[in-house]
matplotlib code that plots the C-alpha trace (Angstrom):
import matplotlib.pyplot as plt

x = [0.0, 1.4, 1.9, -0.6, -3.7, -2.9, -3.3, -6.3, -7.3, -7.1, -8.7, -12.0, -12.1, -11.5, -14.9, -17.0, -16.2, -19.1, -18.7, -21.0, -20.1, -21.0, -23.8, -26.9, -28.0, -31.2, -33.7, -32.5, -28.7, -30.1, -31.2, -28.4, -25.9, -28.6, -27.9, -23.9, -23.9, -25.3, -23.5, -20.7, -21.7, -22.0, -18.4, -16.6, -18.2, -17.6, -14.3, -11.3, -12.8, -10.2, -11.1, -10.0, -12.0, -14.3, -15.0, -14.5, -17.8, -19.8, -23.1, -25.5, -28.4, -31.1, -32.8, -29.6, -27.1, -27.0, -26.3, -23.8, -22.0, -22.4, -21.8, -19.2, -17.3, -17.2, -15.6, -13.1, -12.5, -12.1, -9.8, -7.6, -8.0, -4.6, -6.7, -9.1, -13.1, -15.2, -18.9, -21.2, -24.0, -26.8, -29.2, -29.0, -25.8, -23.9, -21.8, -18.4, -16.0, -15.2, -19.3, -19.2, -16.5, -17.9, -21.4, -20.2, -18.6, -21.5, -23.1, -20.9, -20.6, -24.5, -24.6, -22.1, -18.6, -16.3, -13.2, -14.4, -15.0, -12.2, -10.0, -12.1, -11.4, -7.5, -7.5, -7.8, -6.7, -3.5, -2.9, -3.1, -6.4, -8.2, -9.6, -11.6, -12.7, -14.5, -15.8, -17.4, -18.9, -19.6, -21.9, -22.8, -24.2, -25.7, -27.9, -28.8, -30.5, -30.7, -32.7, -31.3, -32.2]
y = [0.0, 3.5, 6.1, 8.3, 5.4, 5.4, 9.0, 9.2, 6.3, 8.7, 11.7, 9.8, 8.9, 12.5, 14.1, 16.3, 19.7, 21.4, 25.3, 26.6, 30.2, 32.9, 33.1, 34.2, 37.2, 37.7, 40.4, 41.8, 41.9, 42.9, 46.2, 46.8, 46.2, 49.5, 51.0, 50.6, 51.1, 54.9, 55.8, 54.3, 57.1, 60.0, 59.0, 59.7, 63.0, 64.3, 65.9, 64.1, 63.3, 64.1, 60.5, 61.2, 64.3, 62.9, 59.8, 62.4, 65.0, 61.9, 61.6, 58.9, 60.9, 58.5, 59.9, 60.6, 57.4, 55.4, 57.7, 59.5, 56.1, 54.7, 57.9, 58.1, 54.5, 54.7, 57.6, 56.5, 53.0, 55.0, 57.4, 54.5, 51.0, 49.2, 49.2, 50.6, 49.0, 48.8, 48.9, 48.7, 51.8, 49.6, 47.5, 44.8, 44.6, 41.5, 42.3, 43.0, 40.9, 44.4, 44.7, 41.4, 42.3, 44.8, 43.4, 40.2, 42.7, 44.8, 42.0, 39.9, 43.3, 43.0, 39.2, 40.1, 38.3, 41.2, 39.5, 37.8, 41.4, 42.8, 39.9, 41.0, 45.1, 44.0, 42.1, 45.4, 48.4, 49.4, 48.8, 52.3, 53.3, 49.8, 50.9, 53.6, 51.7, 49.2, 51.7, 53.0, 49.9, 48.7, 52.0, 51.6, 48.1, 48.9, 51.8, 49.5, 47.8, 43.2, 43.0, 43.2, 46.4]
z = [0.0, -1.2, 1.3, -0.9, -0.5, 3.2, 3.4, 1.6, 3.7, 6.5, 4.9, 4.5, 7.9, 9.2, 10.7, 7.8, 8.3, 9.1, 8.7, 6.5, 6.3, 8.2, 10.6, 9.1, 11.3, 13.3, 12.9, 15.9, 15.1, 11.5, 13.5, 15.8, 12.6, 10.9, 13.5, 13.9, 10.1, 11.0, 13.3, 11.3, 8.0, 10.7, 12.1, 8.5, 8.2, 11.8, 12.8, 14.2, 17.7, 21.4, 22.8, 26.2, 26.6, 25.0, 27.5, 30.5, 29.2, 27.9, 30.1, 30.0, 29.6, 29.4, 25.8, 24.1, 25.8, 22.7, 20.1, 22.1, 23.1, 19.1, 17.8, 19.7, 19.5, 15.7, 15.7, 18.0, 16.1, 13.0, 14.7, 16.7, 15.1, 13.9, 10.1, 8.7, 9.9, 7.0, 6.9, 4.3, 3.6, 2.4, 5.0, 2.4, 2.1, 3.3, 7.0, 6.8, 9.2, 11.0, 11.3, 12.5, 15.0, 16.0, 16.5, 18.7, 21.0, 22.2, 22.0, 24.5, 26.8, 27.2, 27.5, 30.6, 29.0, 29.3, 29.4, 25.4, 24.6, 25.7, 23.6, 20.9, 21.1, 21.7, 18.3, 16.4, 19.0, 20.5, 23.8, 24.9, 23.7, 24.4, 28.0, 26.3, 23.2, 25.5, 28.0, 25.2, 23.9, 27.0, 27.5, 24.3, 24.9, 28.6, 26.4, 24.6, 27.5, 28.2, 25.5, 22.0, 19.7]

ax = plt.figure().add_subplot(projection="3d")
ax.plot(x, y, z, "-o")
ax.set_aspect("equal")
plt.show()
């Protein structure tokens, strides 16, 4: 027996691999992703943002919280990420892996799993600035309230 039919041998026997692609989002990520996506347009337009001052005026004014914490957060990322995070304008439009990124993040910081979100924000921001990235998507998450968007 060649050592090519015993490898092949073994391929057949190795478990199916199962990964189907990326996860097909829920109506209520589908929203919060709109909503990122928004803030994310706004954050291009707006003026080079002073993140420290910015996280030391912030106040979570019940009305206002989550657009001041989004609006906020993506303009930081944009600002302060290690590469550029792309997202998509249109609602349709399939989610980028940085939308994704993004995404599972607040999501984990309102499911209570700060230490997986915080792997996550240090993945993709210096060291230095990493505190206030996920202070702001923590807040940003906690406006959001338990329940999803």
């Amino acid at each position: 027996m060649g050592a090519q039919t015993v490898f092949m041998e073994r391929v057949a026997q190795c478990p199916e691999d199962r990964y189907a692609g990326p996860a097909i989002l829920d109506a209520d990520d589908r929203q919060l992703l709109g909503c990122l996506r928004a803030f994310a347009r706004k954050a291009k337009l707006a003026p080079r943002l002073d993140l420290d001052l910015a996280c030391a005026l912030i106040t979570p004014a019940s009305d206002r919280a989550e657009t001041v914490y989004g609006s906020t957060l993506l303009r930081a990322l944009d600002a302060l990420a290690t590469r550029s995070v792309m997202f998509h304008m249109g609602f349709d439009a399939k989610p980028s892996f940085d939308e994704l990124w993004l995404l599972r993040i607040v999501r984990l910081f309102q499911q209570g799993d700060e230490a997986g979100a915080r792997f996550l924000i240090a993945g993709r921001v210096p060291a230095q600035s990493r505190h206030k990235i996920a202070f702001l998507a923590s807040r940003f998450a906690q406006s959001l309230g338990d329940a999803p968007v």
